[in-house]
DSSP file (Angstrom, degrees, kcal/mol; ACC not computed):
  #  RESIDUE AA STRUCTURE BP1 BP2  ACC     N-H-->O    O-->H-N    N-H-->O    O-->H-N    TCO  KAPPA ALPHA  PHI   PSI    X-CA   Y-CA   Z-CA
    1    1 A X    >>        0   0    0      0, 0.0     4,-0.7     0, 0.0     3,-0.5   0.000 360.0 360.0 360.0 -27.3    0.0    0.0    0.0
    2    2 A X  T 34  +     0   0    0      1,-0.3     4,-0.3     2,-0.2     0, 0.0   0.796 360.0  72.8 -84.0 -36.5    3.0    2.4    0.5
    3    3 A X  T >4 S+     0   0    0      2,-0.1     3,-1.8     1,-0.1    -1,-0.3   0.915  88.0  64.5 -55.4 -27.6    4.4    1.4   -2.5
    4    4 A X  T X4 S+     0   0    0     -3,-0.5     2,-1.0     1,-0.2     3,-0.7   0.934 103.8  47.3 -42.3 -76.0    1.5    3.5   -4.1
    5    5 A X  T 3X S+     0   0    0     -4,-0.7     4,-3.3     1,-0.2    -1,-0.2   0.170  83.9  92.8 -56.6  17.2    2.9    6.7   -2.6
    6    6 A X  H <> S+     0   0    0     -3,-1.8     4,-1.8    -2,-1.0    -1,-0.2   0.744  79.6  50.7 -85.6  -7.4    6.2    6.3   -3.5
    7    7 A X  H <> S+     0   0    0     -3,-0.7     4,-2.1    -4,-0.2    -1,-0.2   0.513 110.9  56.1 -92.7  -7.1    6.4    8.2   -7.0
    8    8 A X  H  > S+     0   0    0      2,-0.2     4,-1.1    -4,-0.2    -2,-0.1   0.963 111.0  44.6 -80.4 -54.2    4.5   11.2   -4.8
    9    9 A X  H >X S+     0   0    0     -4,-3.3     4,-2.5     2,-0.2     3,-1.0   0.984 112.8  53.9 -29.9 -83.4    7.9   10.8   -2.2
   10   10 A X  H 3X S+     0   0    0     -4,-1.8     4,-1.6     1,-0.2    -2,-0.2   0.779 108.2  49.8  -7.8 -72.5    9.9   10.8   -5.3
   11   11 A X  H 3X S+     0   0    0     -4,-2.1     4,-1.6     1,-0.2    -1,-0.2   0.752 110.2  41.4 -50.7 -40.5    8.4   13.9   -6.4
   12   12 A X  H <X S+     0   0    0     -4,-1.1     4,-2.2    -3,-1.0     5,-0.3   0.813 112.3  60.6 -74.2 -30.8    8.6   16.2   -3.6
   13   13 A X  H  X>S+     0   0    0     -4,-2.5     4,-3.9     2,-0.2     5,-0.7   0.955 107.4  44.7 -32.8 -61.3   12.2   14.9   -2.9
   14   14 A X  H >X5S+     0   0    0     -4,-1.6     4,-2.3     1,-0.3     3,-0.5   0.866 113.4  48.0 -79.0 -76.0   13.1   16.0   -6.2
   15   15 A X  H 3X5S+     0   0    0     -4,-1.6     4,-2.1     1,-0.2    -1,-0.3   0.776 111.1  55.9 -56.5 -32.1   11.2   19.5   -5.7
   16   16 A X  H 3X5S+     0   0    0     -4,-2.2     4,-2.6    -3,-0.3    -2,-0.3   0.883 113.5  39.8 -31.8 -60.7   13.1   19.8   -2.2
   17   17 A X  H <X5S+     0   0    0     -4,-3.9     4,-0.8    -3,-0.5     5,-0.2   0.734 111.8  54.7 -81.1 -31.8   16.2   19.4   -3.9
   18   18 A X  H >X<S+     0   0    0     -4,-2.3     4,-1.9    -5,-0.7     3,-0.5   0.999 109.7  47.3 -58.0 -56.8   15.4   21.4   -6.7
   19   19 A X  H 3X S+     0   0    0     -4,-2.1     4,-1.7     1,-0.2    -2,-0.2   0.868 114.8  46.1 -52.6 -61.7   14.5   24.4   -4.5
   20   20 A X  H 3< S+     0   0    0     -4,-2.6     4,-0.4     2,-0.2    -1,-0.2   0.437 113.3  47.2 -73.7  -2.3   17.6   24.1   -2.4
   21   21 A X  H XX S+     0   0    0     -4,-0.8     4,-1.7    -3,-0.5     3,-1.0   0.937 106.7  53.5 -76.8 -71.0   19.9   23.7   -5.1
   22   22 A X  H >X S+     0   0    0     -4,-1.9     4,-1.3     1,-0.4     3,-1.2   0.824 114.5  45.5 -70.0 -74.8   18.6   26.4   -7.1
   23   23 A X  H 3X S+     0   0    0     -4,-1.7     4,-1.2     1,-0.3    -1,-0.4   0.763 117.2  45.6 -51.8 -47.9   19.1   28.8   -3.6
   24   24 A X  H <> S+     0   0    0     -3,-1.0     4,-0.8    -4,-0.4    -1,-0.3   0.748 112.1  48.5 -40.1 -47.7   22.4   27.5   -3.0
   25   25 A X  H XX S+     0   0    0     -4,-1.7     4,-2.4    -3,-1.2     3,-1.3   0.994 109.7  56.1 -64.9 -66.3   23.7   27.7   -6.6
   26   26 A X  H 3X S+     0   0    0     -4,-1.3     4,-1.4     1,-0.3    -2,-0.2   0.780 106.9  46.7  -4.0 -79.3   22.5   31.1   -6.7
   27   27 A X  H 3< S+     0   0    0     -4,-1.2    -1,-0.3    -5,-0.3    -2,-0.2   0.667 109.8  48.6 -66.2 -15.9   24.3   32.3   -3.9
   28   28 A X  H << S+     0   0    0     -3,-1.3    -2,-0.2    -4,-0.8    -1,-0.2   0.893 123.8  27.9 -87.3 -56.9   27.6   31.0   -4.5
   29   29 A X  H  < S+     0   0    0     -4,-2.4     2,-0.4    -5,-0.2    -2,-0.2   0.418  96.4 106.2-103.3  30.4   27.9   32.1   -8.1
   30   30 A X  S  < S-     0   0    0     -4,-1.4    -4,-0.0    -5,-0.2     0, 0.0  -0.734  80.6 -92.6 -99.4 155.9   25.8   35.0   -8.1
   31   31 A X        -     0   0    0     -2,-0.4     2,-0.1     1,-0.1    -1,-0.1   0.044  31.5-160.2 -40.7 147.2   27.1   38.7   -8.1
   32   32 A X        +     0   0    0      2,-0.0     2,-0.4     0, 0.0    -1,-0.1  -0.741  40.3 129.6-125.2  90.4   27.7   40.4   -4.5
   33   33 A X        +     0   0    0     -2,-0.1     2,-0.6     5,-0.0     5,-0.1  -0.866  27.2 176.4-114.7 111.3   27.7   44.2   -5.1
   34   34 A X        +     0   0    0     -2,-0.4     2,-0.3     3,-0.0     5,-0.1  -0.835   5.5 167.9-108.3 160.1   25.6   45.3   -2.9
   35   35 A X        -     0   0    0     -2,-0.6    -2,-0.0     1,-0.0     0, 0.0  -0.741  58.8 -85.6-135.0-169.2   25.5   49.6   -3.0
   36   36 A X  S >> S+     0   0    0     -2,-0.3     3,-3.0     2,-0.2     4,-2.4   0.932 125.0  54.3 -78.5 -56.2   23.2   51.8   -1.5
   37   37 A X  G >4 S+     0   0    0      1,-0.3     3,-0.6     2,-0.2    -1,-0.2   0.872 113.0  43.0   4.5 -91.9   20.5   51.6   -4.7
   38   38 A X  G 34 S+     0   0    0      1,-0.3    -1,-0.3    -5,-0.1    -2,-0.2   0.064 112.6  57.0 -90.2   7.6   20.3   47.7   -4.6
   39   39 A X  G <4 S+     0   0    0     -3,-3.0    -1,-0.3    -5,-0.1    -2,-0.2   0.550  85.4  94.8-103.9 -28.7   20.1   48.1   -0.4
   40   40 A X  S << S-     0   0    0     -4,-2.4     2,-0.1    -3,-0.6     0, 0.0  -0.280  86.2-114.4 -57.0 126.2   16.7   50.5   -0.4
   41   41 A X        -     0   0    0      1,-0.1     2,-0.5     2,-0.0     7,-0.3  -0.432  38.4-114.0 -77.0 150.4   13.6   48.5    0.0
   42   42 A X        -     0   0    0     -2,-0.1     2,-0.6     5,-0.1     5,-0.1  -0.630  28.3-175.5-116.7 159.3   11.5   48.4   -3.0
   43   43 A X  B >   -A   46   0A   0      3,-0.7     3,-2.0    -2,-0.5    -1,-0.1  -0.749  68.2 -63.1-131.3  81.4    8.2   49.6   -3.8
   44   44 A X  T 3  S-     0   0    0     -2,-0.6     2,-0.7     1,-0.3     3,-0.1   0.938 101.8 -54.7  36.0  49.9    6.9   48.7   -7.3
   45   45 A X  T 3  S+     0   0    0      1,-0.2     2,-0.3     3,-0.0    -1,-0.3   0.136 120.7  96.9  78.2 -33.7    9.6   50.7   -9.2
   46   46 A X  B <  S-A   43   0A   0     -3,-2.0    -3,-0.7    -2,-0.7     2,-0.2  -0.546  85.0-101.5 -95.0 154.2    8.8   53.9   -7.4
   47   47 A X        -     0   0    0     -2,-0.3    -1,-0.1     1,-0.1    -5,-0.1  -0.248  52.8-100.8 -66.1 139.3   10.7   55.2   -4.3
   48   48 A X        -     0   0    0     -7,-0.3     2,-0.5    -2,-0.2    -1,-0.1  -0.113  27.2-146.2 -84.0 164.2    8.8   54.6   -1.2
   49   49 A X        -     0   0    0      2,-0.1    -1,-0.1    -3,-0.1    -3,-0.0  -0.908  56.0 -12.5-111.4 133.4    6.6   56.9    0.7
   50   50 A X  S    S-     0   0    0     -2,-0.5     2,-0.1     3,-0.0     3,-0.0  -0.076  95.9 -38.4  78.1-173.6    6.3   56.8    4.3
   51   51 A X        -     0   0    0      1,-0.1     3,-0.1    -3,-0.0    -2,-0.1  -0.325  42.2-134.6 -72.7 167.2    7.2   54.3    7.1
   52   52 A X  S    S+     0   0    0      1,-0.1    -1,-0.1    -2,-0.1    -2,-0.0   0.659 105.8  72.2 -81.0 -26.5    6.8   50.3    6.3
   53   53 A X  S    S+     0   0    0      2,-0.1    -1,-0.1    -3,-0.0    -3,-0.0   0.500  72.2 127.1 -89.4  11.2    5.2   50.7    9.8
   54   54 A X        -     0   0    0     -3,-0.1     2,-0.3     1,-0.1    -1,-0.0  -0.180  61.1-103.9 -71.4 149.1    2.0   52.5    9.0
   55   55 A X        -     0   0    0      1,-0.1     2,-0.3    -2,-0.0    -1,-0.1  -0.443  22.5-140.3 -62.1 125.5   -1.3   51.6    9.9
   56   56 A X        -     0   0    0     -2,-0.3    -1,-0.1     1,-0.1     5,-0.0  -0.708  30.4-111.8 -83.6 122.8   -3.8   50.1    7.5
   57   57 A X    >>  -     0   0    0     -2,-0.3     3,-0.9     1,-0.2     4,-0.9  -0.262  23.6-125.1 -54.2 142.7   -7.3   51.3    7.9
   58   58 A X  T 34 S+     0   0    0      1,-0.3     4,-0.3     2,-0.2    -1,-0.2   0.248 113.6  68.0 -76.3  29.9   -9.6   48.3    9.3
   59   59 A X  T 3> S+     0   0    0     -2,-0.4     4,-4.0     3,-0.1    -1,-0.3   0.801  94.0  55.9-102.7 -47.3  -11.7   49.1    6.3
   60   60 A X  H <> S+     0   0    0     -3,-0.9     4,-1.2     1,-0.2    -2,-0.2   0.701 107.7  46.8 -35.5 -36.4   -8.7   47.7    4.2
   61   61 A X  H  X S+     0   0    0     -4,-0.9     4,-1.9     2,-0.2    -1,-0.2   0.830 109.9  57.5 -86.2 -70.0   -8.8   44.4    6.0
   62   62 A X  H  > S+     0   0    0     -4,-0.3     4,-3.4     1,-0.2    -2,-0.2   0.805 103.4  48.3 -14.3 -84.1  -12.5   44.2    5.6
   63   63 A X  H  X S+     0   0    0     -4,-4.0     4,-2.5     1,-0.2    -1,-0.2   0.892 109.4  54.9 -35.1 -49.2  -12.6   44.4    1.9
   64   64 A X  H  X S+     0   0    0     -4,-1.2     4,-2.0     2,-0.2     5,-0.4   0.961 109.1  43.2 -38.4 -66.1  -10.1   41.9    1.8
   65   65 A X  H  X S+     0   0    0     -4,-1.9     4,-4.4     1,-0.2     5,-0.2   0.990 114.7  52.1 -45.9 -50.0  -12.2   39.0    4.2
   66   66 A X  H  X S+     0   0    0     -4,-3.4     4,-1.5     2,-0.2     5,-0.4   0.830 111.7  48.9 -64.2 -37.4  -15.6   39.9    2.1
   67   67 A X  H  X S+     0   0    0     -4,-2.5     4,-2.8     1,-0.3     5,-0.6   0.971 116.6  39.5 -90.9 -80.0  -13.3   39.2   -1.3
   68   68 A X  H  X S+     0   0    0     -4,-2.0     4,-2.4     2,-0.2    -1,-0.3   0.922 122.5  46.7 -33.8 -56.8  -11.8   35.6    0.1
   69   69 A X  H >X S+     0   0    0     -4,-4.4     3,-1.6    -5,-0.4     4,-1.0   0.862 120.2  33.8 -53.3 -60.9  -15.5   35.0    1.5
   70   70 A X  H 3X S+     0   0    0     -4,-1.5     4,-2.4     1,-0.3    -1,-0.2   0.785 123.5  53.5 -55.6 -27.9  -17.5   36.1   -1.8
   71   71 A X  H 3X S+     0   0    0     -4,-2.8     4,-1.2    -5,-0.4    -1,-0.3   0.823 110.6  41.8 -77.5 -31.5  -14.2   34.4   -3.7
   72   72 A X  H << S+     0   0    0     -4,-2.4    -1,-0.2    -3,-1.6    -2,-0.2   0.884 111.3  53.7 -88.3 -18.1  -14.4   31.1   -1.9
   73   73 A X  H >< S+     0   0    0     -4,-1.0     3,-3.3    -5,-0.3     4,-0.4   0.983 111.4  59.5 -88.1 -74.6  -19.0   30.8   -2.3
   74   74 A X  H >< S+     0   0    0     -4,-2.4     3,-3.2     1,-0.2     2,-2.9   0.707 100.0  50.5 -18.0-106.0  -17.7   31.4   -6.2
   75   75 A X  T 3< S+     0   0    0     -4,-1.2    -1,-0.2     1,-0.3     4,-0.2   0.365  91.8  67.8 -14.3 -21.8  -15.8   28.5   -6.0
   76   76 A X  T <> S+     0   0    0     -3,-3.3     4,-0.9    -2,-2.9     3,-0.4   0.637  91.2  78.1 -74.1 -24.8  -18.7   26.1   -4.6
   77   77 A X  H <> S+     0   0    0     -3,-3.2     4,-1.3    -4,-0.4    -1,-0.2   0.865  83.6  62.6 -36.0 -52.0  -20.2   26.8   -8.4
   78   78 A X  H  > S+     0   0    0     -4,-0.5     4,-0.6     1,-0.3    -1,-0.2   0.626 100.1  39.4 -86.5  -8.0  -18.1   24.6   -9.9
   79   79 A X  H >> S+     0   0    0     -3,-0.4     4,-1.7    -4,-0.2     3,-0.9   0.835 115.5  52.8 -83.0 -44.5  -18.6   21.3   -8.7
   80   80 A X  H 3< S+     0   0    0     -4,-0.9    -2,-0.2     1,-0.3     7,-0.2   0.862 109.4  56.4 -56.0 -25.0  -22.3   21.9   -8.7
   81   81 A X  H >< S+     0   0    0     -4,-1.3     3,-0.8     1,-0.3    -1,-0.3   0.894 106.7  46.6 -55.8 -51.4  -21.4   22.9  -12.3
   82   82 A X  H << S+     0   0    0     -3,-0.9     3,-0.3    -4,-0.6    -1,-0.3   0.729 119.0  39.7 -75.0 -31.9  -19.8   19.5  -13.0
   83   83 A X  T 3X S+     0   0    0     -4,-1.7     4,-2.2     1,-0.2    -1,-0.3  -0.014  79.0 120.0-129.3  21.7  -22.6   17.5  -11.5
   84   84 A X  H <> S+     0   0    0     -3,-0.8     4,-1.0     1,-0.2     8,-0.2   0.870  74.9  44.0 -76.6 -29.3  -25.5   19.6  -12.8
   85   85 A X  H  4 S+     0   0    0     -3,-0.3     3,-0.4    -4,-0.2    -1,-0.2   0.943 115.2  49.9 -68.6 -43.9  -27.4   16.9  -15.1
   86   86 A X  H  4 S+     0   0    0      1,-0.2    -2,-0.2    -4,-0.2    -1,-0.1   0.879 111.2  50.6 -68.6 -41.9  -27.1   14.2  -12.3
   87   87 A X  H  < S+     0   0    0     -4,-2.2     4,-0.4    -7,-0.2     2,-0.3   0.905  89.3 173.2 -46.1 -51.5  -28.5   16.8   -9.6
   88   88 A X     X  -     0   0    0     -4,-1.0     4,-1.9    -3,-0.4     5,-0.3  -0.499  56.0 -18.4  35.7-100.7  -31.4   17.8  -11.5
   89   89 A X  H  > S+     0   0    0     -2,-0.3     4,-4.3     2,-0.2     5,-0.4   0.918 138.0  57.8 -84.0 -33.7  -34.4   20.0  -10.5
   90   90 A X  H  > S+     0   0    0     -3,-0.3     4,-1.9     1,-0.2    -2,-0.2   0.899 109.8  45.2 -29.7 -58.8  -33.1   19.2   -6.7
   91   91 A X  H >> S+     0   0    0     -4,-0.4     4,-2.8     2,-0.2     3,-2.0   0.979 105.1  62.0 -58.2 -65.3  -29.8   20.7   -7.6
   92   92 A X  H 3< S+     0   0    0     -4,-1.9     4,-0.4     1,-0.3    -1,-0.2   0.855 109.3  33.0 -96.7   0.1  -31.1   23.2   -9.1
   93   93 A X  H 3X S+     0   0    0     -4,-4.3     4,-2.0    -5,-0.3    -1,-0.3   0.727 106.4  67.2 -68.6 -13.9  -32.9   24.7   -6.3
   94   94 A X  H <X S+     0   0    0     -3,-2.0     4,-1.9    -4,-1.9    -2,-0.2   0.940 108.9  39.4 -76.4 -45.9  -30.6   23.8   -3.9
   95   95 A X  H  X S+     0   0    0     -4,-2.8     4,-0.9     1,-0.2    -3,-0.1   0.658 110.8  63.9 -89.6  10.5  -28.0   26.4   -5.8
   96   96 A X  H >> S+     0   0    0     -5,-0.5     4,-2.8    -4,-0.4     3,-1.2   0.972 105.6  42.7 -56.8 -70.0  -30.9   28.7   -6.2
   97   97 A X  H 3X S+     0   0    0     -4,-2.0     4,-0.8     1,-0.3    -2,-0.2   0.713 109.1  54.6  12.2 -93.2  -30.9   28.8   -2.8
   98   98 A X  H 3X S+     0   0    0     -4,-1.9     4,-0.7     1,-0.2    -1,-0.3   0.696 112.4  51.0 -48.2 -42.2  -27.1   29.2   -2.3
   99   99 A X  H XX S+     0   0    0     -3,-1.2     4,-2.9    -4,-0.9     3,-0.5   0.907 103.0  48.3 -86.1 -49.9  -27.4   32.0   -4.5
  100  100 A X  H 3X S+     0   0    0     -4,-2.8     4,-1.4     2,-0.2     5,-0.3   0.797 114.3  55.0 -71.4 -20.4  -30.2   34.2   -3.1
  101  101 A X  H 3X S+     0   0    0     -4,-0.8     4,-1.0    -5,-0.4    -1,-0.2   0.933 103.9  53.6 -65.0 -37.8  -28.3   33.7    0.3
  102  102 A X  H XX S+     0   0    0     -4,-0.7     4,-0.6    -3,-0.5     3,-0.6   0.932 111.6  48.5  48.8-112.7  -25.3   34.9   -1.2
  103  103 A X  H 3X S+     0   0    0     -4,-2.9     4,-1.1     1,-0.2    -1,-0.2   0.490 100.6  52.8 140.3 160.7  -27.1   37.7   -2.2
  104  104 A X  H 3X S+     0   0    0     -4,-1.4     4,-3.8     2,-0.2     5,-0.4   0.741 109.1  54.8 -81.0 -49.7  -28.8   38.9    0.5
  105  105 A X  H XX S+     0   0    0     -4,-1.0     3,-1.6    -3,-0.6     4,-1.3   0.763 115.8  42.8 -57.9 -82.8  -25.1   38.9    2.5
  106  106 A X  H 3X S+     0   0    0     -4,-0.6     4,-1.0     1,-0.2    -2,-0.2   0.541 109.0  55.5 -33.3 -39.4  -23.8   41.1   -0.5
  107  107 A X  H 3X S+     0   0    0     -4,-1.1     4,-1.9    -5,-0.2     3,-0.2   0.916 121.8  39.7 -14.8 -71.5  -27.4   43.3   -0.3
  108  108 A X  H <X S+     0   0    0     -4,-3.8     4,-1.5    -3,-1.6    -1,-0.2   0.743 112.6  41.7 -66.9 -37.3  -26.1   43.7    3.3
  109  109 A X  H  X>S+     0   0    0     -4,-1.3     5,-2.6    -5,-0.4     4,-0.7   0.657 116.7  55.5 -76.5  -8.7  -22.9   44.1    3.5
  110  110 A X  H  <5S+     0   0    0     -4,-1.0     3,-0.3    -5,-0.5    -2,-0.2   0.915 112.0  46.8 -85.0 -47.0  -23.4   46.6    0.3
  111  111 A X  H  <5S+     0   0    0     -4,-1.9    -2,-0.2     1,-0.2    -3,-0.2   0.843 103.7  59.6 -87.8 -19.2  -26.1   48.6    2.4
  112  112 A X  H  <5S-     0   0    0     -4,-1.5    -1,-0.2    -5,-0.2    -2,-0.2   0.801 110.5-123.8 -61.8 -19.7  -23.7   48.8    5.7
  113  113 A X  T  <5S+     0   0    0     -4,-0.7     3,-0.5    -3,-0.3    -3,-0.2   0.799  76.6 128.7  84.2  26.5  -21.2   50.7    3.4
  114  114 A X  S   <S+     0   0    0     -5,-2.6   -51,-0.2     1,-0.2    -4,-0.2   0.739  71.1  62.1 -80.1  -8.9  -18.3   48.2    4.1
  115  115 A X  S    S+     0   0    0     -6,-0.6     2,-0.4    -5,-0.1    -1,-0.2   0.005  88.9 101.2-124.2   8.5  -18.1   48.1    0.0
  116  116 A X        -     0   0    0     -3,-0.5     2,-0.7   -57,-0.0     0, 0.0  -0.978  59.3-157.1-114.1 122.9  -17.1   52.3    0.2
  117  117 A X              0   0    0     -2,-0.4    -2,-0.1     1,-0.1    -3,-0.0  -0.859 360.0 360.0 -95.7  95.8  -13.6   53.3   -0.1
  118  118 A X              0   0    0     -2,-0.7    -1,-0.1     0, 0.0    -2,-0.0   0.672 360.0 360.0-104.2 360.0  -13.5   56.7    1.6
């Protein structure tokens, strides 16, 4: 039974080793110059503004969770997708459902004003 999983072993050795070569190799034969430039942390090509340590509004964080929630509900689609003749009218009222639940959270969260970037 373990012999199944042995080409899986195999494989992550092999990425293991890839990874830590590659980072190894790299460092021995790669350039060190380091100047003042190539020391500055970088900010999408432009020169940075402010501290790294400022504070992010909790509105910022917000948006983020509803995008992972609404992003992950998405995802729930696609099996129901796959299976949609075998489900039949059941299925689709159960993702009727799913959907008007769905939403009603967006409806809500839309009329609480978390969805306004002031």
């Amino acid at each position: 039974m373990l012999g199944a999983y042995l080409p899986i072993l195999v494989l992550v050795v092999i990425a293991v080793l890839f990874g830590l070569g590659s980072v190894i190799f790299s460092s021995l034969i790669g350039q060190k110059k380091p100047s003042k430039v190539k020391l500055q942390p970088y900010e999408c090509g432009c020169d940075p503004v402010g501290s790294a340590r400022e504070r992010f509004s909790v509105k910022f964080y917000l948006i983020a969770m509803l995008f992972i929630l609404f992003d992950i509900e998405a995802v729930f689609m696609y099996p129901w997708a796959v299976l949609f003749k075998k489900l039949g009218v059941f299925g689709l009222i159960e993702m009727g459902i799913f959907i008007v639940i769905l939403f009603v959270g967006y409806v809500y969260v839309w009329k609480k004003g978390a969805l306004e970037w002031e």
